[in-house]
C-alpha positions as CSV (number, residue, x, y, z in Angstrom):
1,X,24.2,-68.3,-135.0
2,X,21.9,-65.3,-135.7
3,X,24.2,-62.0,-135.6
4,X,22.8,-59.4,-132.9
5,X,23.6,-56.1,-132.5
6,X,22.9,-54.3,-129.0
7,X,22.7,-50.8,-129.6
8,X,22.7,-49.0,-126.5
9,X,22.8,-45.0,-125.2
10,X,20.8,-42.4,-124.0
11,X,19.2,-41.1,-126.6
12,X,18.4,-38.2,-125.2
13,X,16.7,-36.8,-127.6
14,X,17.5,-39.4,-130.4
15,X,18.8,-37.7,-133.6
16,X,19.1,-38.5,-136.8
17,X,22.3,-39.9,-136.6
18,X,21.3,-42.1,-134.5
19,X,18.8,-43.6,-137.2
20,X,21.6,-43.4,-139.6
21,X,23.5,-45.9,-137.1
22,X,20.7,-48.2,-136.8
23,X,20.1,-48.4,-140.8
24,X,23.9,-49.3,-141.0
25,X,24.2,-51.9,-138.7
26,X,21.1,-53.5,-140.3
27,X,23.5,-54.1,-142.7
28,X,25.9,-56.2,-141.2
29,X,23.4,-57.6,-138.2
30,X,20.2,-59.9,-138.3
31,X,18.9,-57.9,-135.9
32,X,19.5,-54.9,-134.1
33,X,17.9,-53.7,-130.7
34,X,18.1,-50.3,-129.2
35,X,18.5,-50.0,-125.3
36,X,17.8,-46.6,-124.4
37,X,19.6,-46.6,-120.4
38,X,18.0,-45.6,-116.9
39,X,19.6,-43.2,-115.1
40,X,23.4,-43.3,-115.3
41,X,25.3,-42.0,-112.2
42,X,27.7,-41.0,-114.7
43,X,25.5,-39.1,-117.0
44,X,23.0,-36.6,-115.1
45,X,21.8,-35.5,-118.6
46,X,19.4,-39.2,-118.2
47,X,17.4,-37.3,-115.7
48,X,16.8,-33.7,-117.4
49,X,13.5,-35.2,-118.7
50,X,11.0,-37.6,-117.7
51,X,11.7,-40.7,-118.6
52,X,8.3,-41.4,-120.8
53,X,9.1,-38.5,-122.6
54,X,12.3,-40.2,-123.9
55,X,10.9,-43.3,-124.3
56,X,8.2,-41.5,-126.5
57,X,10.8,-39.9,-128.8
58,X,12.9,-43.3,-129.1
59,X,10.0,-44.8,-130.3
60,X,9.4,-42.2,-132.7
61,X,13.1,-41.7,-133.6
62,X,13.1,-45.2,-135.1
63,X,9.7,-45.7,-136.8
64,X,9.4,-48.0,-139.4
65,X,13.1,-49.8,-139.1
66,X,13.3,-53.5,-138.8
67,X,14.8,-53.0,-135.1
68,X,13.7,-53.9,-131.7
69,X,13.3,-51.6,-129.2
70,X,13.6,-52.8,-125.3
71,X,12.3,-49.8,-122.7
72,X,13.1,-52.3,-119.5
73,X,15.5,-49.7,-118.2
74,X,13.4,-46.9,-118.6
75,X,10.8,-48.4,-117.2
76,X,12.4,-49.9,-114.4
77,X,14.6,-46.9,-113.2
78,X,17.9,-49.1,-114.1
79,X,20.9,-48.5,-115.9
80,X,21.5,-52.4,-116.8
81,X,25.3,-52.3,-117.2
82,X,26.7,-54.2,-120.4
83,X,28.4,-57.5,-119.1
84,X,24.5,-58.1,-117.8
85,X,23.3,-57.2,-121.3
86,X,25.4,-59.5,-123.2
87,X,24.0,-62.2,-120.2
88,X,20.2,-61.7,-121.2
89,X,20.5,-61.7,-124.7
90,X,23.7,-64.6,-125.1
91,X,20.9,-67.1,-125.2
92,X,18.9,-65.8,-128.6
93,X,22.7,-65.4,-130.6
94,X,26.1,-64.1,-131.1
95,X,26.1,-60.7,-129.5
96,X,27.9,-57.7,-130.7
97,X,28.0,-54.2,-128.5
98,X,28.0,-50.9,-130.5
99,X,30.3,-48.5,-128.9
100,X,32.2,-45.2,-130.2
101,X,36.0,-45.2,-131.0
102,X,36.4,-43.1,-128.1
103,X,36.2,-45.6,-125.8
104,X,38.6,-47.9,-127.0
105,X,41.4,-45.3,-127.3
106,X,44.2,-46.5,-125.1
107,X,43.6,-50.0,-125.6
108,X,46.8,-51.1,-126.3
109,X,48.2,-50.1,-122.9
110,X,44.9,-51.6,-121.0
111,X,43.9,-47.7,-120.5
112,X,40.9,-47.2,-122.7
113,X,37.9,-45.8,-121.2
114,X,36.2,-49.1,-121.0
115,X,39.4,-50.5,-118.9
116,X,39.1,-47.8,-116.7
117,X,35.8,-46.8,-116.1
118,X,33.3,-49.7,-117.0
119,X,32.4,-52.2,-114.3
120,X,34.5,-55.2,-114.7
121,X,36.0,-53.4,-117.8
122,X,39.0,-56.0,-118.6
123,X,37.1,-59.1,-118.0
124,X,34.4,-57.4,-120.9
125,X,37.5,-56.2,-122.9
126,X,38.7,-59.4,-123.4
127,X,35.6,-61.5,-123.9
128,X,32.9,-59.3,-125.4
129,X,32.8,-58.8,-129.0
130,X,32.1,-54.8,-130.1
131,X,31.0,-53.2,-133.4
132,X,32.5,-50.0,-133.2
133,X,31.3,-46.7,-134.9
134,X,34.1,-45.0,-136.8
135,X,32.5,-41.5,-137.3
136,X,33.7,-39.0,-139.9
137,X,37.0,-37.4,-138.5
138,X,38.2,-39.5,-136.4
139,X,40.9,-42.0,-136.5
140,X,40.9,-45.8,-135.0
141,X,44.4,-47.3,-134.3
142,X,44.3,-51.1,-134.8
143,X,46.5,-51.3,-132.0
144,X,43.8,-50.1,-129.8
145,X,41.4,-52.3,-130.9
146,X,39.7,-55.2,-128.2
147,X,40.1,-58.8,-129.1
148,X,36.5,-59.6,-130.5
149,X,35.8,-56.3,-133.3
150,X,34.6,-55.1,-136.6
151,X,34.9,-51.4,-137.3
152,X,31.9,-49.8,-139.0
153,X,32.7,-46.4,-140.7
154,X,29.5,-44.2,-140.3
155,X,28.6,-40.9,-142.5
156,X,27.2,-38.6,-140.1
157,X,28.5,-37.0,-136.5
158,X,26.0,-36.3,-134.2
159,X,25.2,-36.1,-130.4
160,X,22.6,-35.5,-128.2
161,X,24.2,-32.7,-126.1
162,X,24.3,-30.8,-129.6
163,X,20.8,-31.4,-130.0
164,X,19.6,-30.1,-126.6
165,X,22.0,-27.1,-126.9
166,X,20.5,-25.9,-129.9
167,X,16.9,-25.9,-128.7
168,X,17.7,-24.7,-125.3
169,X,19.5,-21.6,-127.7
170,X,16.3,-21.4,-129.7
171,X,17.7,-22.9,-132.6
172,X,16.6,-24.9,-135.5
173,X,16.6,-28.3,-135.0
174,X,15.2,-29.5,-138.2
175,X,17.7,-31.1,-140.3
176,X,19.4,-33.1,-136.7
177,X,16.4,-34.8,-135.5
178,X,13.0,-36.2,-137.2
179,X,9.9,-34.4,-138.0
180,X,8.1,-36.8,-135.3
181,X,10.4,-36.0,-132.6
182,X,10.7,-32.4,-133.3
183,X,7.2,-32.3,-133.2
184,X,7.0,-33.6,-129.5
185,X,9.8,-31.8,-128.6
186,X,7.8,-28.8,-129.3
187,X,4.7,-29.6,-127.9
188,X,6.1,-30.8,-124.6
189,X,8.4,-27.6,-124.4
190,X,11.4,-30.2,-123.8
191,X,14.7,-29.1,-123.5
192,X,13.8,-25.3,-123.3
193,X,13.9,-24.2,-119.7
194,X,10.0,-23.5,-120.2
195,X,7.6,-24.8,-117.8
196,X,5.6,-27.5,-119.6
197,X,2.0,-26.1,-119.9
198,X,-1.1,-28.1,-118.4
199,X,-2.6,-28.0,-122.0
200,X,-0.7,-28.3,-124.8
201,X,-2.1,-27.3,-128.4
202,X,-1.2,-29.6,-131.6
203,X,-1.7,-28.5,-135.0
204,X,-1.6,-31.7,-137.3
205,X,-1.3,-30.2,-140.6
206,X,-2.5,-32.7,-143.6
207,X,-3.6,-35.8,-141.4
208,X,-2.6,-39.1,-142.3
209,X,-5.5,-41.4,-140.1
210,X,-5.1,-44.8,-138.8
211,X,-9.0,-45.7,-138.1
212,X,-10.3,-48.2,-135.0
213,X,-13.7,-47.4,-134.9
214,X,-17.1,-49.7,-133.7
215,X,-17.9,-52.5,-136.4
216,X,-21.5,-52.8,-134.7
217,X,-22.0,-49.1,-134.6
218,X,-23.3,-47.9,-138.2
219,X,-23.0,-44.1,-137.2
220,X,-19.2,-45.2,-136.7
221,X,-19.3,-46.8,-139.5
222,X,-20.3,-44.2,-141.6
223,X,-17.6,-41.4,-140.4
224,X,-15.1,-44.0,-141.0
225,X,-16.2,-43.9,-144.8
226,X,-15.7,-40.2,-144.5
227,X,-12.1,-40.4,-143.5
228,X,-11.1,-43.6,-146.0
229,X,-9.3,-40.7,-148.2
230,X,-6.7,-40.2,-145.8
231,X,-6.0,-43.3,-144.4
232,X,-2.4,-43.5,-144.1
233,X,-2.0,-47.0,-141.8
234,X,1.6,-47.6,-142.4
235,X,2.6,-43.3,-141.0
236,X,-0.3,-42.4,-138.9
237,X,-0.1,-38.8,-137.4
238,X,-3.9,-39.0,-135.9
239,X,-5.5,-42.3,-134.6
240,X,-9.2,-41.4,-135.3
241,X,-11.4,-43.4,-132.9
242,X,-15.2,-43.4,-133.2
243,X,-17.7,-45.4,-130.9
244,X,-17.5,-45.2,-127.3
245,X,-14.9,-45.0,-124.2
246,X,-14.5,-49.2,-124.8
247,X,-13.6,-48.4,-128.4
248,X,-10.7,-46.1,-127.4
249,X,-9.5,-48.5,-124.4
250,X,-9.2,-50.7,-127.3
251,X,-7.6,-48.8,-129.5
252,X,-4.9,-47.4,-126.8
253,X,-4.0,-51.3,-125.8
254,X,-3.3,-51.6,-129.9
255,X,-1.5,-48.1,-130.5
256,X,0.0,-46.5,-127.8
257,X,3.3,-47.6,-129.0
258,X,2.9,-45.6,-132.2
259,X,3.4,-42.3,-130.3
260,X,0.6,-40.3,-132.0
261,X,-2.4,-38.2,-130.5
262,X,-5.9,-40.2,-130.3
263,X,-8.4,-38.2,-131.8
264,X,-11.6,-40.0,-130.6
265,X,-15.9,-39.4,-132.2
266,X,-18.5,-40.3,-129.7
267,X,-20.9,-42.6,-131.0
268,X,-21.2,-44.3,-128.0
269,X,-22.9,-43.9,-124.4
270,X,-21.0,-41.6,-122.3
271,X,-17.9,-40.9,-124.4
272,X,-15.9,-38.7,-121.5
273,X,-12.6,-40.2,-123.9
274,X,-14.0,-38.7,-127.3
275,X,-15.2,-35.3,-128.8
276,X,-19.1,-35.0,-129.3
277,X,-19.3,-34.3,-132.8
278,X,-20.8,-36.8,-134.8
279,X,-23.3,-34.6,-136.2
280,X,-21.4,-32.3,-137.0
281,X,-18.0,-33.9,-138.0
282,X,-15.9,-33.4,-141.1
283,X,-12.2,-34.7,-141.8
284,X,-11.5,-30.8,-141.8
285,X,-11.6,-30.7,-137.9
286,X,-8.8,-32.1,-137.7
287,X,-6.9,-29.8,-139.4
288,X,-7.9,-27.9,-136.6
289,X,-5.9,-26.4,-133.4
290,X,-6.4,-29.5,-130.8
291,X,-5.9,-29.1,-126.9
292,X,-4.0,-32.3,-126.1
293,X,-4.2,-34.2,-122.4
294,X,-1.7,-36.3,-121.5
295,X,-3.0,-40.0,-119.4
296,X,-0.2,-42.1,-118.4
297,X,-0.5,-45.9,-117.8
298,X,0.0,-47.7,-114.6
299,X,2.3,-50.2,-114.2
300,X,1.1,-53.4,-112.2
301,X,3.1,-56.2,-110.9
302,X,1.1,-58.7,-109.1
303,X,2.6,-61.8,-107.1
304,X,0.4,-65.2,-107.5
305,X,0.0,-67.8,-104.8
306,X,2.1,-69.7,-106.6
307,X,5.1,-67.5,-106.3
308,X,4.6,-66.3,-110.2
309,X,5.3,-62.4,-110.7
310,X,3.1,-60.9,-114.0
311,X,3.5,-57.2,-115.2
312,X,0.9,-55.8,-117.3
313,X,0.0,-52.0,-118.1
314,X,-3.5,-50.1,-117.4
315,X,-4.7,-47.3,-119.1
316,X,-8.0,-47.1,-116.8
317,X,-7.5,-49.1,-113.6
318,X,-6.2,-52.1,-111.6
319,X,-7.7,-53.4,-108.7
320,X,-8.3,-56.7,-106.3
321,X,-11.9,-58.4,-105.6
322,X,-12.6,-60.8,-103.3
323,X,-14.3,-64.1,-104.3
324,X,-18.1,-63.7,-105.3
325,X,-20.1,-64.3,-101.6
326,X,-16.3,-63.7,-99.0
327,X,-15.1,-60.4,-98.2
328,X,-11.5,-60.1,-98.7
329,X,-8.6,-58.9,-96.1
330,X,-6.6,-56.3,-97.8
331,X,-3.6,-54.5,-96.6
332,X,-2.9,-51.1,-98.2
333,X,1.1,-49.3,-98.5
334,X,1.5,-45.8,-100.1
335,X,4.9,-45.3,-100.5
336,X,6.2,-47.9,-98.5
337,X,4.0,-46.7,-95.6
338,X,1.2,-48.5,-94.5
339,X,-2.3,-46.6,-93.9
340,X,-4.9,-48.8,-94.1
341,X,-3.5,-51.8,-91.8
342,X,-7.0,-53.7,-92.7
343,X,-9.7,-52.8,-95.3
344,X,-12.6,-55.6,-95.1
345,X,-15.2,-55.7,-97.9
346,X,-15.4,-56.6,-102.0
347,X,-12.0,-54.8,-102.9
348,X,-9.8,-52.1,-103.9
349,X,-9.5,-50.1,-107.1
350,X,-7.0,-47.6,-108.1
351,X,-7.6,-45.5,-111.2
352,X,-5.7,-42.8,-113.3
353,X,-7.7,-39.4,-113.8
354,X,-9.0,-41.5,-117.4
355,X,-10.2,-44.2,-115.7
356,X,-11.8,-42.2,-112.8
357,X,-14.7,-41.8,-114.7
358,X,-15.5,-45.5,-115.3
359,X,-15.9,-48.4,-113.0
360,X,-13.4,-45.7,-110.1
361,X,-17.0,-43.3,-110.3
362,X,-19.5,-46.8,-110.3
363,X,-18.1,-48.3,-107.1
364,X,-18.0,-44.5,-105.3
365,X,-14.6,-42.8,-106.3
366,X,-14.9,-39.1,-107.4
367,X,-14.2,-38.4,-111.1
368,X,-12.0,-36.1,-112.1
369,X,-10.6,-34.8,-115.6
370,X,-8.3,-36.6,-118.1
371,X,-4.7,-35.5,-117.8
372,X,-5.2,-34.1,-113.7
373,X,-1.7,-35.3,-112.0
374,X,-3.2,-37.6,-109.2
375,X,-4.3,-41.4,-109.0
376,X,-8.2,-42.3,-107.6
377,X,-8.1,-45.0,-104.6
378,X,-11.0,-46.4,-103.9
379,X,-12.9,-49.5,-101.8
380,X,-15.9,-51.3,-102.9
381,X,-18.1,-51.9,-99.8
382,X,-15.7,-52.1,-97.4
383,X,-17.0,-53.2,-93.9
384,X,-13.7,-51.9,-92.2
385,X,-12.8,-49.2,-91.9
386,X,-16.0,-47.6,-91.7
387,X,-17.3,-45.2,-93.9
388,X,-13.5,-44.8,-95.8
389,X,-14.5,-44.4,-99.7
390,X,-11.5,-43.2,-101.6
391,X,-8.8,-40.9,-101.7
392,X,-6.8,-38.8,-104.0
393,X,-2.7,-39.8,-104.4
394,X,0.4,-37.8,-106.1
395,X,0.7,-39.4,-109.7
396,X,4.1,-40.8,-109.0
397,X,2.7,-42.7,-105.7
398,X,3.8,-46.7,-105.0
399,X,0.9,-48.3,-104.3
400,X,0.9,-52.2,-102.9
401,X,-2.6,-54.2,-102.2
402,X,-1.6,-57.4,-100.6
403,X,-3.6,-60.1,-98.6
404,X,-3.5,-60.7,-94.8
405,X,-5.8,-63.6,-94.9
406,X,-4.2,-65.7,-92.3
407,X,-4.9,-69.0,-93.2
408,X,-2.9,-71.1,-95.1
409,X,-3.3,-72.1,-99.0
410,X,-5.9,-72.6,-99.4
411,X,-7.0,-69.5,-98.4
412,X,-10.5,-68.9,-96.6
413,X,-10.6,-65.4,-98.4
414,X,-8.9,-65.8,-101.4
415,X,-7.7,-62.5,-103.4
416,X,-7.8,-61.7,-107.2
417,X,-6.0,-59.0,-109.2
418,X,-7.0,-56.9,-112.6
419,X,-5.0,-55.1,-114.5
420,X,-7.7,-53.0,-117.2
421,X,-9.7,-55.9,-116.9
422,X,-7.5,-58.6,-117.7
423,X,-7.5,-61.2,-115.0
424,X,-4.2,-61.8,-113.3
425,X,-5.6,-65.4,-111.2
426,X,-5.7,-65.2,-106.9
427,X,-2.5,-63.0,-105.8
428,X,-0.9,-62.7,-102.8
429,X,-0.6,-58.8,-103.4
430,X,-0.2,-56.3,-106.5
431,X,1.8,-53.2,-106.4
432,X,1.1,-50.4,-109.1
433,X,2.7,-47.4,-110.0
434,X,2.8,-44.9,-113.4
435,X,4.6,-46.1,-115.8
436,X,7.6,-44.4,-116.6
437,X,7.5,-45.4,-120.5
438,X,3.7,-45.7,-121.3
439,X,1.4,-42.4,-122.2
440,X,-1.2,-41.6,-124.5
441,X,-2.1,-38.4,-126.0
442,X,-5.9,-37.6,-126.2
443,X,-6.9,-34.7,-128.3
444,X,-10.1,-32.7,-128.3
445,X,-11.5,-29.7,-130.2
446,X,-10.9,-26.5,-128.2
447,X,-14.4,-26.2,-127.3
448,X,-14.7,-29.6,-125.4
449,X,-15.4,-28.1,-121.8
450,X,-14.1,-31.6,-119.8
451,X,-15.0,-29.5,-116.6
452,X,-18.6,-29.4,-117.7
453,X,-19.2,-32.4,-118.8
454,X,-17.8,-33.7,-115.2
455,X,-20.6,-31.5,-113.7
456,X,-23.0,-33.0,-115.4
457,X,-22.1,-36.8,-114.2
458,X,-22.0,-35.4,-110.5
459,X,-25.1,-33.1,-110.8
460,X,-27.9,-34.8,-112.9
461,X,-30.6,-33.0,-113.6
């Protein structure tokens, strides 16, 4: 059977060590996937940071290994304790849990950490096999040792509380953690005690460019030639994007994972995702100081008739339509609260500030700039209630869309869900919220006025 390693923690921030860990048990493993945990009740250090943020940096942290990397608890808000681990993943191979020789001491007398503490700790003691760390310093008694083991020896200490001390003392943290994540570290003010700023500034230094531009655009075209000297696809630390706003949706569904800024050229239409500077652009701009805005992803989870749940992320919108000539019943919850009991008409939309400026701002919703902290609601001729067009919500607002058609299946006023576009078949009801793991970073030249160019989309001359 294929030999998996299940290398879970907090990772919060992810050091090098950690890395080192990973590269060893590739080693010994076939595979190796990291589970960075929800909130532990045990371990209030998971919540000193939004979770995206350590999502972002775990990413990072492990670029370019041969490891899998599973963000279910960060994005769920669940700490996913480790005899339901070893039952997800017991169907794709042997499983083997990385743990720490602390947690084994007292074995012997049934009084290791994992005896006392874990959640059914001597049923997992004595059927779970563990791959445990032996670090540099400290010793492992084989008496202590669980039934099922290996003992790795490792080269390097290391923990996150170290890491976070240091920066929170203003110290160096450059030879303890990766460039990458040092990098964000610093531009989100992580771990300092600073408030994080609204716009923070990125320097890039020499850029190494990963290119998605528009194949049928020859301006696009040509700028890509202009940048095919620093083409780096394999270590990216700019995703140059030239065409128009459907050109960088692409390129976000593609990349977003690579935790990198999104540099994008307008050679489009409207372009409010990209810097204006075709005429004037050279590969030494971006070298330039950047302002950087931050657009989270919704999450959406829609039910189908047939009882079928489907998750999908948006970077713009999701939404629900009625069928082409029926107007749809829709009930709308914020929060768990209901506050429109019956909204009759086309559908609803809800956008992030990004997407506010697309098909949110066609059907009526007000636009409003990319990286503002609120979600756009909106209805598309609604009948009932009358004259309600949209509102603004708190970013971290549930929101749930569900059908009251009262008739059974089939249903006289069937209901159909979006997520960016994507269709997601007639639902019963689809509930969004931001995702707690999935954020882009757009960056634009210091002297793109957002604010003006959303004045000029609501005041045409």
């Amino acid at each position: 059977m294929k030999k998996i390693a299940l290398f879970g923690g907090s990772f919060n921030p992810p050091g090098i060590h950690h890395r080192n860990i990973a590269t060893e048990l590739l080693h010994h493993f076939d595979e190796v996937i990291i589970i960075p945990c929800g909130p532990r009740p045990d371990k209030e250090s998971t919540d000193v940071i939004d979770s995206i943020d350590r999502a972002a940096m775990v990413d990072l942290a492990f670029k370019g290994l041969p490891v899998r990397i599973e963000l279910f608890d960060l994005e769920n808000s669940t700490f996913t304790r480790t005899h339901a681990l070893d039952e997800i993943y017991r169907h794709e191979g042997e499983i083997w849990h990385v743990i720490g020789t602390d947690l084994i001491e007292g074995g012997r007398n049934a009084e290791s950490f994992i005896h006392r503490v874990w959640f059914r700790g001597e049923e997992i003691w004595n059927t779970l096999r563990f791959a445990i760390l032996q670090r540099p310093g400290y010793t492992c008694d084989p008496a202590d040792l669980p039934p099922h083991h290996m003992v790795l020896p490792v080269s390097q200490n290391g923990s996150s509380s170290d890491i976070r001390e240091r920066i929170f003392k203003r110290h160096s943290i450059e030879e303890i953690v990766s460039s990458s994540v040092a990098d964000y570290i610093r531009r989100h003010s992580l771990y300092s005690g600073i408030q994080f700023r609204n716009i923070p500034r990125l320097t890039i230094g020499k850029p190494r460019v990963l290119i998605e531009y528009d194949q049928w655009n020859d301006e696009a075209k040509i700028i890509a030639k202009q940048l095919e000297s620093i083409i780096d696809s394999d270590d990216p630390n700019v995703i140059v994007v030239i065409g128009g706003d459907g050109t960088m949706l692409h390129a976000i569904k593609k990349y977003w994972r690579l935790r990198v800024p999104f540099f994008g050229i307008n050679t489009g239409n409207k372009g409010f995702l990209l810097n204006h500077v075709k005429e004037s652009f050279s590969p030494v701009l971006l070298e330039s100081e950047l302002m950087v805005r931050t657009s989270p992803l919704l999450h959406g989870t829609v039910e189908t008739v047939s009882g079928e749940k489907k998750e999908g992320l948006a970077f713009n919108d999701v939404w629900v339509q009625a069928e082409h000539g029926k107007a749809a019943w829709i009930e709308v919850s914020i929060d768990g609260t209901v506050r429109l009991e019956k909204c009759i008409g086309d559908g609803i939309l809800l956008a992030t500030a990004a997407g506010s400026t697309a098909y949110a701002r066609a059907i009526g919703g007000t636009p409003v700039p990319v990286g503002t902290p609120i979600l756009t609601l909106v209805g598309s001729n609604l009948m009932e209630p009358y004259n309600w067009k949209s509102a603004h919500l708190p970013l971290h607002s549930h929101i749930s869309l569900r059908s009251i058609d009262p008739t059974p299946h089939p249903k006289k006023r069937p209901l159909y869900g979006f997520i960016d576009g994507i269709p997601q078949g007639e639902i019963l009801s689809l509930h969004t919220r931001t995702s707690r793991i999935a954020a882009v970073e757009l960056a634009f030249l210091p002297d793109h006025d957002l604010a003006e160019r959303l004045a000029r989309i609501q005041f045409p001359s």
